[in-house]
Backbone as XML, in Angstrom:
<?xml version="1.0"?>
<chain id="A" units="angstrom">
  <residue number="1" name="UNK">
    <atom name="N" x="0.844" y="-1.177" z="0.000"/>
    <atom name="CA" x="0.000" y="0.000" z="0.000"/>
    <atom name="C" x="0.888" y="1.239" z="0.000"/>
  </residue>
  <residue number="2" name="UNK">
    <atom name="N" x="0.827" y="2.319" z="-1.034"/>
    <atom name="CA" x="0.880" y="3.378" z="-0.952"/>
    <atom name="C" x="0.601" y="4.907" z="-0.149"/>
  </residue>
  <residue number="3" name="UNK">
    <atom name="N" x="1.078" y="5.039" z="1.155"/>
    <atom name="CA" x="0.504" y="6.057" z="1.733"/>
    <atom name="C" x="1.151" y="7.596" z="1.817"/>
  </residue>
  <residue number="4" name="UNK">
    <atom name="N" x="-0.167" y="8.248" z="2.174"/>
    <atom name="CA" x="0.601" y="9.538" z="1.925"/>
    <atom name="C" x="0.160" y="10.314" z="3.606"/>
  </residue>
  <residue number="5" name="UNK">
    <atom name="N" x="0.891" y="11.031" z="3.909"/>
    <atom name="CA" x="1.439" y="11.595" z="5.304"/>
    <atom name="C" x="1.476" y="12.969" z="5.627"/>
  </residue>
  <residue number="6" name="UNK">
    <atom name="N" x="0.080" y="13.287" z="5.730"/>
    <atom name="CA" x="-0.125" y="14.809" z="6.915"/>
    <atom name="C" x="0.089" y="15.230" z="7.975"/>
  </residue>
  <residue number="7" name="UNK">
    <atom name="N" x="1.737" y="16.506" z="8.517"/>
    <atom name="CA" x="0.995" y="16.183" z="9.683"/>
    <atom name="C" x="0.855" y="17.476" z="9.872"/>
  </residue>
  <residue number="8" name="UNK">
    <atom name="N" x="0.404" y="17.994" z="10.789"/>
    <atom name="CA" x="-0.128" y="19.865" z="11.482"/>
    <atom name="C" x="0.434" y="19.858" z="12.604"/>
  </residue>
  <residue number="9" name="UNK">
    <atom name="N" x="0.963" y="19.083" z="13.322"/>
    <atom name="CA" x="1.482" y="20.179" z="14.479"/>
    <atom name="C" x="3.427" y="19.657" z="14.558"/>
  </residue>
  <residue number="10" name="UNK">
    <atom name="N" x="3.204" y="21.275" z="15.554"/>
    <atom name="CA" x="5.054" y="20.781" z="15.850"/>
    <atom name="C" x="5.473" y="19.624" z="16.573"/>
  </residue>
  <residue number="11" name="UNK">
    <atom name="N" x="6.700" y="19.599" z="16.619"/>
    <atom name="CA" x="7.738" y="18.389" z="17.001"/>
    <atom name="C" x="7.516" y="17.874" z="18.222"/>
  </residue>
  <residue number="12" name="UNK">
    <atom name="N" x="7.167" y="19.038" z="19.026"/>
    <atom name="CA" x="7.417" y="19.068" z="20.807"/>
    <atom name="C" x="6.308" y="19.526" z="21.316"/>
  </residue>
  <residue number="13" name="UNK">
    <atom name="N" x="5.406" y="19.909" z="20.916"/>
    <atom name="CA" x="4.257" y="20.437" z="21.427"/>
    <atom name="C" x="2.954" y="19.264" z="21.480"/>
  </residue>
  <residue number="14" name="UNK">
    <atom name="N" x="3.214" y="18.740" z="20.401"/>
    <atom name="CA" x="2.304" y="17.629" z="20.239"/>
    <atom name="C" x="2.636" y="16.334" z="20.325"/>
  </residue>
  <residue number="15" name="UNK">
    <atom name="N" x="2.098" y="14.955" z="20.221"/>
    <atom name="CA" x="2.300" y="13.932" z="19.860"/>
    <atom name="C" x="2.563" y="13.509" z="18.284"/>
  </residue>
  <residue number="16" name="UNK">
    <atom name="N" x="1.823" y="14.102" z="17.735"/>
    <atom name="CA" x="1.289" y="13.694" z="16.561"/>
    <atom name="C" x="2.955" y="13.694" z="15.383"/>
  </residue>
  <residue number="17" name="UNK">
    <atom name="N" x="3.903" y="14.065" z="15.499"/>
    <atom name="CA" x="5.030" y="14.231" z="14.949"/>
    <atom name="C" x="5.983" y="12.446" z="15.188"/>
  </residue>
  <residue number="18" name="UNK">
    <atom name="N" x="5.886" y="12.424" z="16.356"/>
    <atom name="CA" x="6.351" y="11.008" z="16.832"/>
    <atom name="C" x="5.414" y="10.411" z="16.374"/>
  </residue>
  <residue number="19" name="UNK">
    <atom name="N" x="3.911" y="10.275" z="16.398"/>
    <atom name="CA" x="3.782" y="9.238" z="16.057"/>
    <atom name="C" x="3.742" y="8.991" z="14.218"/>
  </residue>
  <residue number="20" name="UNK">
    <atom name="N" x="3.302" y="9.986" z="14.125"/>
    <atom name="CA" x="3.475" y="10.040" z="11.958"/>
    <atom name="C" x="4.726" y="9.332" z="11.864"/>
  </residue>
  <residue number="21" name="UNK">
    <atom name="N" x="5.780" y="9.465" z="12.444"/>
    <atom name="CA" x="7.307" y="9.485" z="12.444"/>
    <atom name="C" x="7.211" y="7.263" z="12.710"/>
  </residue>
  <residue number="22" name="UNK">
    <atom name="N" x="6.935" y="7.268" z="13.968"/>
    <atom name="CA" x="6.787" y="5.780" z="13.995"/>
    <atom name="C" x="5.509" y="5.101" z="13.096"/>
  </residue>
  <residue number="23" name="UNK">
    <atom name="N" x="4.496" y="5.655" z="12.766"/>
    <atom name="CA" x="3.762" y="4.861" z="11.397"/>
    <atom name="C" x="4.751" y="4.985" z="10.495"/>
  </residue>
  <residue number="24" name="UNK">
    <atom name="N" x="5.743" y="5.757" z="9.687"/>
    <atom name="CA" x="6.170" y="5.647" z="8.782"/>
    <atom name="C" x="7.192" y="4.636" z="8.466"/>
  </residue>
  <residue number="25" name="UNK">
    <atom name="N" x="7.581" y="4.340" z="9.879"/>
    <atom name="CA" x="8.780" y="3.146" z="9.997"/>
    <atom name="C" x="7.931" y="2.251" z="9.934"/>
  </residue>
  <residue number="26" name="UNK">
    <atom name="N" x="7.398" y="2.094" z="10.823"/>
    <atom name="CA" x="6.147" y="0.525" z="10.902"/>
    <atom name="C" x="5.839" y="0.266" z="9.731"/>
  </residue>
  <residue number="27" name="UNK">
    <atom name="N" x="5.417" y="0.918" z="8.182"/>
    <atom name="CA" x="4.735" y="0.761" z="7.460"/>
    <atom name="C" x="5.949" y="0.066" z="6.528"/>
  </residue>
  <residue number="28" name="UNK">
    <atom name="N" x="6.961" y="1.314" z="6.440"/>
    <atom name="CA" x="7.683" y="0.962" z="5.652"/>
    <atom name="C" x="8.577" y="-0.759" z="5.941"/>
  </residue>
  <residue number="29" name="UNK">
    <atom name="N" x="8.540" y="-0.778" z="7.342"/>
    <atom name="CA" x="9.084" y="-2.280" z="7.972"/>
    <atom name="C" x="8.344" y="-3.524" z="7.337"/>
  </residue>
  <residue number="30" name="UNK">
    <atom name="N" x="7.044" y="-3.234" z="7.340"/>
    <atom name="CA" x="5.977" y="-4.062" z="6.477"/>
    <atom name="C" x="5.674" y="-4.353" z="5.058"/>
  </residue>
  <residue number="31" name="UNK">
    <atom name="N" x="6.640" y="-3.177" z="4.708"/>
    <atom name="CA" x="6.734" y="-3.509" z="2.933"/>
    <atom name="C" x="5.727" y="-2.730" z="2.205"/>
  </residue>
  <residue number="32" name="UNK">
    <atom name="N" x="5.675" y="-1.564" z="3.207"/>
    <atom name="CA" x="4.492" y="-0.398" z="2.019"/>
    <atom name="C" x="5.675" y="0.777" z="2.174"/>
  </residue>
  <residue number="33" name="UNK">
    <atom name="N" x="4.635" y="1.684" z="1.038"/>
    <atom name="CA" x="5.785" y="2.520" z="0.223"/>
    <atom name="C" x="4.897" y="3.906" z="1.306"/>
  </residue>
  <residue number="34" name="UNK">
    <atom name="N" x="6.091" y="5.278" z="1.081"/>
    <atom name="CA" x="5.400" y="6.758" z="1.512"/>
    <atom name="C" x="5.772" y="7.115" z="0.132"/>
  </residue>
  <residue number="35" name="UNK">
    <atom name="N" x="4.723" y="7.642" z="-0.083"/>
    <atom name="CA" x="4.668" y="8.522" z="-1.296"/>
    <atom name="C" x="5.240" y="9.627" z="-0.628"/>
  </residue>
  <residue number="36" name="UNK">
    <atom name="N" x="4.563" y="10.540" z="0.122"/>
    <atom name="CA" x="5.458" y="11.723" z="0.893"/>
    <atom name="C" x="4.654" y="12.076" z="2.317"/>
  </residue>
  <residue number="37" name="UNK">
    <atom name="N" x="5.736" y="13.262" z="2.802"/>
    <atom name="CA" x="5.234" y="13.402" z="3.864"/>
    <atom name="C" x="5.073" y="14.919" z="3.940"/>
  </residue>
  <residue number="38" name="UNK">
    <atom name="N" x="3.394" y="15.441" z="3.883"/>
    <atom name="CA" x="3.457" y="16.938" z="3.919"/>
    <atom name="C" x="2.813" y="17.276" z="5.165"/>
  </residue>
  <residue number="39" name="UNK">
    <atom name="N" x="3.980" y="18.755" z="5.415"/>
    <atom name="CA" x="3.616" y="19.314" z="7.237"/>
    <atom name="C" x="3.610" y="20.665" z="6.434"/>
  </residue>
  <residue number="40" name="UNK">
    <atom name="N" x="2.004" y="20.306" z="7.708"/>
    <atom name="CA" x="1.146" y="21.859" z="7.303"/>
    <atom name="C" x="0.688" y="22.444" z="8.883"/>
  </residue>
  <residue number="41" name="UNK">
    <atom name="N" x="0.803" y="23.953" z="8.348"/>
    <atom name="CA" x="-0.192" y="24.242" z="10.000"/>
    <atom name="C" x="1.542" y="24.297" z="10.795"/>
  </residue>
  <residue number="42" name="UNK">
    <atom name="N" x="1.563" y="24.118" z="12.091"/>
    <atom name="CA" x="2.232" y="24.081" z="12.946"/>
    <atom name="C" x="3.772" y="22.951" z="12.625"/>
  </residue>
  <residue number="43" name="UNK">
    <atom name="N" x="2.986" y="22.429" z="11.899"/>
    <atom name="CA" x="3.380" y="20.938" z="11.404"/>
    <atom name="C" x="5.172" y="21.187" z="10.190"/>
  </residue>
  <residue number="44" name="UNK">
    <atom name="N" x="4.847" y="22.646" z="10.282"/>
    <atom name="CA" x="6.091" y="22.635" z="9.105"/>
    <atom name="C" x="7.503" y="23.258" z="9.713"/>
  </residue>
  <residue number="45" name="UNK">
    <atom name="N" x="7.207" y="23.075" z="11.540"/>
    <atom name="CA" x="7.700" y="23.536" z="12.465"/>
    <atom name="C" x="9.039" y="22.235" z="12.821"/>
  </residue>
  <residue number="46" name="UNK">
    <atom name="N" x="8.556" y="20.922" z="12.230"/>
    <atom name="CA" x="9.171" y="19.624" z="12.060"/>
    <atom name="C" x="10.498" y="19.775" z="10.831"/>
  </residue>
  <residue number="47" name="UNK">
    <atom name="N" x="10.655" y="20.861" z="10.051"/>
    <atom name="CA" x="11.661" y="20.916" z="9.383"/>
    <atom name="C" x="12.563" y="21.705" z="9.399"/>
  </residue>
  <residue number="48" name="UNK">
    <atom name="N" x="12.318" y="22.238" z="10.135"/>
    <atom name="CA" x="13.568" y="23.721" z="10.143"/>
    <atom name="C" x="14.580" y="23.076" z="11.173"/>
  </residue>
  <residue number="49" name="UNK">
    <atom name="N" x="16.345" y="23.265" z="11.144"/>
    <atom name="CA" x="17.347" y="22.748" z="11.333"/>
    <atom name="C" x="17.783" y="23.580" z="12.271"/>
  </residue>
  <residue number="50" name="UNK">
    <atom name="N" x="17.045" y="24.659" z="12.715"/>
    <atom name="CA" x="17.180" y="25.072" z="13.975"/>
    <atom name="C" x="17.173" y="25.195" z="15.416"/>
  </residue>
  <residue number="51" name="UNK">
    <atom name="N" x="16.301" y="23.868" z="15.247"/>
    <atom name="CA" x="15.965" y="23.045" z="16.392"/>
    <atom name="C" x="16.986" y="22.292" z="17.314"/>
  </residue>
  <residue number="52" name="UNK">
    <atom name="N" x="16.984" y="22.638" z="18.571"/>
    <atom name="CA" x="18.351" y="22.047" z="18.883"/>
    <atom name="C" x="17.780" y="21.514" z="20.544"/>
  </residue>
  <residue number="53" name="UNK">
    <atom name="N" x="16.685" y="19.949" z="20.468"/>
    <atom name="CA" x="16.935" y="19.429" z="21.597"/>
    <atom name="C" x="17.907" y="19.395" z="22.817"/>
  </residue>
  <residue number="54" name="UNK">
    <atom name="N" x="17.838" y="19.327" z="24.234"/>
    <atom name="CA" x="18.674" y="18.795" z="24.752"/>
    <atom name="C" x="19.419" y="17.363" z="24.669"/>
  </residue>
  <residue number="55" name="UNK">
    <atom name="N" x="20.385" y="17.308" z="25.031"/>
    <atom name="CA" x="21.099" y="16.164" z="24.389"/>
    <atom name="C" x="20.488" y="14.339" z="24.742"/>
  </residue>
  <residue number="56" name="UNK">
    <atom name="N" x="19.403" y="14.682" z="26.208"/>
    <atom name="CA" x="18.849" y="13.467" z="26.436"/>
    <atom name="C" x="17.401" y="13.702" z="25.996"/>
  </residue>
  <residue number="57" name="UNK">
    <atom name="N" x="16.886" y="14.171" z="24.814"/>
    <atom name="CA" x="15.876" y="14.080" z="24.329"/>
    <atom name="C" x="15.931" y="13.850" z="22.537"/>
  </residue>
  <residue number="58" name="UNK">
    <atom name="N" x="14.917" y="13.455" z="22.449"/>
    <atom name="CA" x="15.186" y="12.924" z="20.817"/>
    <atom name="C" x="14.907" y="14.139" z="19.724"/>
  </residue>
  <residue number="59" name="UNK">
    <atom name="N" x="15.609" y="14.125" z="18.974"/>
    <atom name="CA" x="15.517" y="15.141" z="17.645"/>
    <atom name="C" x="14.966" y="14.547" z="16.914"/>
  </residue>
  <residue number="60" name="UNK">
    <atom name="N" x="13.686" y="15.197" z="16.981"/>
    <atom name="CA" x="12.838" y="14.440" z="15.379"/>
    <atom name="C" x="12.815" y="15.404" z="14.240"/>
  </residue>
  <residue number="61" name="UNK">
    <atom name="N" x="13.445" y="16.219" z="13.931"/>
    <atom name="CA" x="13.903" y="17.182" z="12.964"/>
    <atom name="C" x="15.081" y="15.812" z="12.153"/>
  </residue>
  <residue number="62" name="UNK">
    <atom name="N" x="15.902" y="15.545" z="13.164"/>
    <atom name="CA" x="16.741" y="14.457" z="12.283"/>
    <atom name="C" x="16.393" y="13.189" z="11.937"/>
  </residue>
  <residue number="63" name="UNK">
    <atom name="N" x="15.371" y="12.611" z="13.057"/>
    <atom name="CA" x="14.609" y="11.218" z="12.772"/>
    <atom name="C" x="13.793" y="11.409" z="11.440"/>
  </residue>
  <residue number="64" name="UNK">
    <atom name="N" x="13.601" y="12.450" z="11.062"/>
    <atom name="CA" x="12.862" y="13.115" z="9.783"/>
    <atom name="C" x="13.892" y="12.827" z="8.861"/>
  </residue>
  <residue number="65" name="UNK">
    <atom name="N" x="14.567" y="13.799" z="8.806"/>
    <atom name="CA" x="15.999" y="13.688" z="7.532"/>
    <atom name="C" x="16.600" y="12.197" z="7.032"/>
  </residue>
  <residue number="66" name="UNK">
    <atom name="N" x="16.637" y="11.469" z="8.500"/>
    <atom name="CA" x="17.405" y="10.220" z="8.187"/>
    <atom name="C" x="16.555" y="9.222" z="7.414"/>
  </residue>
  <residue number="67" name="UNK">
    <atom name="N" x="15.074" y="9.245" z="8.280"/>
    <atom name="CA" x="14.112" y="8.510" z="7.404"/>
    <atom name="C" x="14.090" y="8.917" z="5.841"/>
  </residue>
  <residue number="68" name="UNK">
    <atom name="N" x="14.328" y="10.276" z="5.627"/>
    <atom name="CA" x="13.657" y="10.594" z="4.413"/>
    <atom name="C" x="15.269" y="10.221" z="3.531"/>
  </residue>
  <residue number="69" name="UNK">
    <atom name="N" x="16.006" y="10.015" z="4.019"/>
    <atom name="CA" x="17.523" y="9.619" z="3.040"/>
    <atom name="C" x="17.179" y="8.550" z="2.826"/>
  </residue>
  <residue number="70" name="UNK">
    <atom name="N" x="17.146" y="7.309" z="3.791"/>
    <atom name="CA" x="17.268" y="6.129" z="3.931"/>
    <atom name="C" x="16.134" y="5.621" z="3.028"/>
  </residue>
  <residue number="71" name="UNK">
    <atom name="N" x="15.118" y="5.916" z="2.847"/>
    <atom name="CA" x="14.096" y="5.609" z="2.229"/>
    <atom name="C" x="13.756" y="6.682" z="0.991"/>
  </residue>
  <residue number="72" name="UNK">
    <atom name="N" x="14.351" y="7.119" z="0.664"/>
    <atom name="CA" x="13.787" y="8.192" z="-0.589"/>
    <atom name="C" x="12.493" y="8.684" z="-0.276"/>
  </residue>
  <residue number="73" name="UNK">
    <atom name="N" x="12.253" y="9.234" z="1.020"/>
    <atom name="CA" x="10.814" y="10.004" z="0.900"/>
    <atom name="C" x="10.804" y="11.013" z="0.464"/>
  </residue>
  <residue number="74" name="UNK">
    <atom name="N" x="9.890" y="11.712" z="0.281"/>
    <atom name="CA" x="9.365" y="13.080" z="-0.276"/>
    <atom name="C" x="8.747" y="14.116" z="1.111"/>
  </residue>
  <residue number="75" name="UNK">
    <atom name="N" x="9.966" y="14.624" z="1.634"/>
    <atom name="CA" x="9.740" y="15.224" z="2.609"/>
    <atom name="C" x="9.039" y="16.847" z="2.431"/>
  </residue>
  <residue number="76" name="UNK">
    <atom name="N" x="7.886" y="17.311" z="2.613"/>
    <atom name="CA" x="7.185" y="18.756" z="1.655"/>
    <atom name="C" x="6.820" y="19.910" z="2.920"/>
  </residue>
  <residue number="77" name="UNK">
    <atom name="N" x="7.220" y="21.088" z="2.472"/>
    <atom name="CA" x="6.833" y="21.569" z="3.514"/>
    <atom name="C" x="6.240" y="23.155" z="2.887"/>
  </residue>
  <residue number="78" name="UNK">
    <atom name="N" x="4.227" y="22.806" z="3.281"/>
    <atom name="CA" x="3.955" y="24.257" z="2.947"/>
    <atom name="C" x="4.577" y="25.423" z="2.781"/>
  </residue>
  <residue number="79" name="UNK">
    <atom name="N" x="4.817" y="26.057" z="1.740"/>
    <atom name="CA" x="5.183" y="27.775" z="1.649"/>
    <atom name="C" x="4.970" y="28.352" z="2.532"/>
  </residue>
  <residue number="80" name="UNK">
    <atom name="N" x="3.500" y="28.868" z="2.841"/>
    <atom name="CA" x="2.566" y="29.635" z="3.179"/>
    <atom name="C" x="2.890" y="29.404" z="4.785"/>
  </residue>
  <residue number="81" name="UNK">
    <atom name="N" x="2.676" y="28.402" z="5.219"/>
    <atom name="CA" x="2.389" y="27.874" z="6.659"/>
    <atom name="C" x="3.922" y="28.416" z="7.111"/>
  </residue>
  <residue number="82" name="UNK">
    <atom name="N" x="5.219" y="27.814" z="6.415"/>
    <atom name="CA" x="6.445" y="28.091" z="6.792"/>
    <atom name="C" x="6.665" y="28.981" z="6.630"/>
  </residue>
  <residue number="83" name="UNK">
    <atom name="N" x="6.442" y="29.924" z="5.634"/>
    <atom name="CA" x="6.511" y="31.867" z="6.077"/>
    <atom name="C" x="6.186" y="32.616" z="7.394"/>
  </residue>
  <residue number="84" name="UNK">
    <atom name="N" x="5.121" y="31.800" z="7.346"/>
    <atom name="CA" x="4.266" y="32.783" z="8.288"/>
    <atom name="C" x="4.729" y="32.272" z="9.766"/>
  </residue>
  <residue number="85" name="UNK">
    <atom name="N" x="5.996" y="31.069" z="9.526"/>
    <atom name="CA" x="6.419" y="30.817" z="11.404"/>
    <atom name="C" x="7.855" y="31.039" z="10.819"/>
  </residue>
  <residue number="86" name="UNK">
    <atom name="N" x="8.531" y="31.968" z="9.793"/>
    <atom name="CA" x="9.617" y="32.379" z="9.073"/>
    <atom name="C" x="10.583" y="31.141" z="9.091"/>
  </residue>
  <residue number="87" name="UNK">
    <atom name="N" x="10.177" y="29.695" z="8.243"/>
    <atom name="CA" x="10.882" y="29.276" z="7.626"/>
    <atom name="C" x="11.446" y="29.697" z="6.182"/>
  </residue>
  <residue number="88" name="UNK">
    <atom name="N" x="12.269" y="29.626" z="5.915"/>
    <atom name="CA" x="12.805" y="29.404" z="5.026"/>
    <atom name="C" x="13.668" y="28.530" z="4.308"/>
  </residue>
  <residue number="89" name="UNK">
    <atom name="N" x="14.002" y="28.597" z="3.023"/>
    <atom name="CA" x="14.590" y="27.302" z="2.279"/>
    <atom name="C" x="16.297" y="26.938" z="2.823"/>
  </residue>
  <residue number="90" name="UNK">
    <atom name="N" x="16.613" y="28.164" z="3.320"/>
    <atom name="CA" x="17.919" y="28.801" z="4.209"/>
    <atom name="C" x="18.233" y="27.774" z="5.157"/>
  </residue>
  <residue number="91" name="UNK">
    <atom name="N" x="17.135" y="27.946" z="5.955"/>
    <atom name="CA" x="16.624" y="27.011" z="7.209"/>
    <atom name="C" x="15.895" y="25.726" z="7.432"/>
  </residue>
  <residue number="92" name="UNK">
    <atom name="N" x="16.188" y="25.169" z="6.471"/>
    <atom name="CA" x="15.514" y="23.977" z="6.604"/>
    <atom name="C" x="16.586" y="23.065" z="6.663"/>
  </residue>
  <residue number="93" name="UNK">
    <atom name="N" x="16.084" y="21.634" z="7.277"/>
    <atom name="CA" x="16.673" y="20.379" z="7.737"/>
    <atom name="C" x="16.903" y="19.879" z="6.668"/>
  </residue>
  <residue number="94" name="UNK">
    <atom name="N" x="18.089" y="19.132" z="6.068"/>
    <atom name="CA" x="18.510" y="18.139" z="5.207"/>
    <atom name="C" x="17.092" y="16.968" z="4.863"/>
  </residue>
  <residue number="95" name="UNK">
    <atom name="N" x="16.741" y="17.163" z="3.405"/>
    <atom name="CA" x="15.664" y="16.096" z="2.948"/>
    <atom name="C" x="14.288" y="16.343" z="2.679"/>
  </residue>
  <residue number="96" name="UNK">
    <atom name="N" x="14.738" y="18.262" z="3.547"/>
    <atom name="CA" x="13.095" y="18.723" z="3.586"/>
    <atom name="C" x="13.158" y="19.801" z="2.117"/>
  </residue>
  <residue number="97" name="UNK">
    <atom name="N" x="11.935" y="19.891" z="2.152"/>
    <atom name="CA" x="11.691" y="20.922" z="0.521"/>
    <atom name="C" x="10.342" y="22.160" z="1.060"/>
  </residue>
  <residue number="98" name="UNK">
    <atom name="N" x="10.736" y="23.136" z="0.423"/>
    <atom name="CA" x="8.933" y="23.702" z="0.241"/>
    <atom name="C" x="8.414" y="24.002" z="-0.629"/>
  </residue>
  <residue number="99" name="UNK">
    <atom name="N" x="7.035" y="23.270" z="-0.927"/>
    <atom name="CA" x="6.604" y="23.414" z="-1.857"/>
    <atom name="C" x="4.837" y="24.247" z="-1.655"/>
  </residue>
  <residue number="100" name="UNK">
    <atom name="N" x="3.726" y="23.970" z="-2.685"/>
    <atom name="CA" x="2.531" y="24.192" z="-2.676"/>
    <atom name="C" x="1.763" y="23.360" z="-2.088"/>
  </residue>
  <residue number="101" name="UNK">
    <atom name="N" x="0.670" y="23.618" z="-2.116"/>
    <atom name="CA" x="-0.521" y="22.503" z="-1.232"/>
    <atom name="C" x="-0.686" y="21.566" z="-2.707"/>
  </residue>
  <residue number="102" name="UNK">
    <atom name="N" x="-0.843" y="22.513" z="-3.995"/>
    <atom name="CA" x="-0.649" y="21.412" z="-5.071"/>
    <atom name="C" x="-0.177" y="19.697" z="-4.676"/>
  </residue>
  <residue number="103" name="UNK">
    <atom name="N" x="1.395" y="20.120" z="-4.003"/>
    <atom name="CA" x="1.573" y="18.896" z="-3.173"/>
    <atom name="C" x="0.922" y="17.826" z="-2.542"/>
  </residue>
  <residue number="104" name="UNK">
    <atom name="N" x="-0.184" y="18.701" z="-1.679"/>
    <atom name="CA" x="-0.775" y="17.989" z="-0.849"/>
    <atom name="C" x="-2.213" y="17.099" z="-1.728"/>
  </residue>
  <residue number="105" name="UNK">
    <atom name="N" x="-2.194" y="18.102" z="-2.433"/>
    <atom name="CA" x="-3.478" y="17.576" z="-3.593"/>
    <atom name="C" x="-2.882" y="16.178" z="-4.438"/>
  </residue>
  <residue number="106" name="UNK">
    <atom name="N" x="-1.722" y="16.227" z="-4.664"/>
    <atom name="CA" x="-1.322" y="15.382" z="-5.902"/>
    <atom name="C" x="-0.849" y="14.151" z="-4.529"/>
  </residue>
  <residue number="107" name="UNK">
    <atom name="N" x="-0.528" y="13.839" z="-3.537"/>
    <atom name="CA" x="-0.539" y="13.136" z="-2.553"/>
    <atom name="C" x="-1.744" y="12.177" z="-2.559"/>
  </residue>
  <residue number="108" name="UNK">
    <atom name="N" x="-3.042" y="12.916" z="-2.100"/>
    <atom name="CA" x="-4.281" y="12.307" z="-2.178"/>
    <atom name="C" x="-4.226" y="11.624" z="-3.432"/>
  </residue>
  <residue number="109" name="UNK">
    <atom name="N" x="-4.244" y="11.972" z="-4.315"/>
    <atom name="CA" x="-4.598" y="11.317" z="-5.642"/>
    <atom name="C" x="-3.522" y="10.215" z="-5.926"/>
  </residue>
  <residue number="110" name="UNK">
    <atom name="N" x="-2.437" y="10.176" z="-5.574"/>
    <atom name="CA" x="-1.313" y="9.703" z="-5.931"/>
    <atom name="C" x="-1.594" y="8.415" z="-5.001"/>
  </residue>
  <residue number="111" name="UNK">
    <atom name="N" x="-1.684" y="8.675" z="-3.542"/>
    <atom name="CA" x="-1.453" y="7.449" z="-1.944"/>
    <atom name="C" x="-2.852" y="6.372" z="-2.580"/>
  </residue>
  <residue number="112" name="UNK">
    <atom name="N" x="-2.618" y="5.373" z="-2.002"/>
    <atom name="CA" x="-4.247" y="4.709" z="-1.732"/>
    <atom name="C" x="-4.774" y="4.965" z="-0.037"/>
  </residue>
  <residue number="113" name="UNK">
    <atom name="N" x="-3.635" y="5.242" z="0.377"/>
    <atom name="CA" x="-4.462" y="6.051" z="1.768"/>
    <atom name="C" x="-3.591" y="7.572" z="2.521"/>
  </residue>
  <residue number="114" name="UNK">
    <atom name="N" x="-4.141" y="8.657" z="2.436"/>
    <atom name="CA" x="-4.140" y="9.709" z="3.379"/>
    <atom name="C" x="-4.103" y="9.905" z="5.012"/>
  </residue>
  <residue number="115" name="UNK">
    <atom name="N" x="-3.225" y="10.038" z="5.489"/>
    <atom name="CA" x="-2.981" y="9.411" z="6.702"/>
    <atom name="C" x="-2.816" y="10.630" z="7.304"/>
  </residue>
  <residue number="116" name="UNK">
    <atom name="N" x="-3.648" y="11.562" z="8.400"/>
    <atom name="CA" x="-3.609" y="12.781" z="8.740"/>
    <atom name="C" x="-2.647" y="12.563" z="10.720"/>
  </residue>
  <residue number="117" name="UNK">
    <atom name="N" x="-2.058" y="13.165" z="10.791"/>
    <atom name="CA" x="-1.578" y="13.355" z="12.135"/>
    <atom name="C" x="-1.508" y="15.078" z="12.837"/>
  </residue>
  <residue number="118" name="UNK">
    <atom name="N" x="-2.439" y="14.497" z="13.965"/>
    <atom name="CA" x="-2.411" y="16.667" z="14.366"/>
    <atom name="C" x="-3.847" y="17.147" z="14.226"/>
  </residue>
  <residue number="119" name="UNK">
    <atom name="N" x="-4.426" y="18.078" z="14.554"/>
    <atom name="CA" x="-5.587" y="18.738" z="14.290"/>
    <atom name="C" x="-5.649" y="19.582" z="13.251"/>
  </residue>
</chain>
């Protein structure tokens, strides 16, 4: 199965980042594909390389990057949403991109399932 991967909120504020993050391993462990993974909303707060955990807590800014090497994902990160919390292409994490919601549209059509994480 083909899935595709929403998520809306940030890294540390929410759950929903860890767990998108562990469905994507689980799935991929099982022998299904990510088409990509687009963070929208709060959610595009997961790519910027500015993030700098303490050293006994986990960086999912990099659990992001590494997944998305190791596996050729399509890591996407709203324009709009990342302006407006001043990402930029400057500032972003290794693997991540920004693109349009186009993205997010051609995802749906593309996945056989849409997999939302976040409000």
């Amino acid at each position: 199965m083909k899935f595709g991967i929403l998520i809306n909120e940030g890294p540390y504020q929410h759950q929903a980042a860890d767990s998108a993050y562990l469905f994507c391993k689980a799935a991929l462990e099982k022998g299904h594909e990510i088409h990509r993974v687009f963070f929208y909303h709060d959610g595009v707060n997961n790519a910027t390389r500015l993030t700098e955990p303490p050293l006994d807590d986990r960086n999912i800014v990099k659990r992001w990057s590494k997944l998305a090497d190791e596996h050729k994902i399509d890591l996407v990160v709203c324009v709009a949403a990342a302006l407006r919390r001043g990402i930029q292409e400057e500032n972003l994490a290794l693997g991540f991109r920004i693109s349009g919601l186009g993205q997010l549209v051609e995802t749906g059509i593309e996945a056989d399932r849409t997999v939302t994480f976040g409000d």
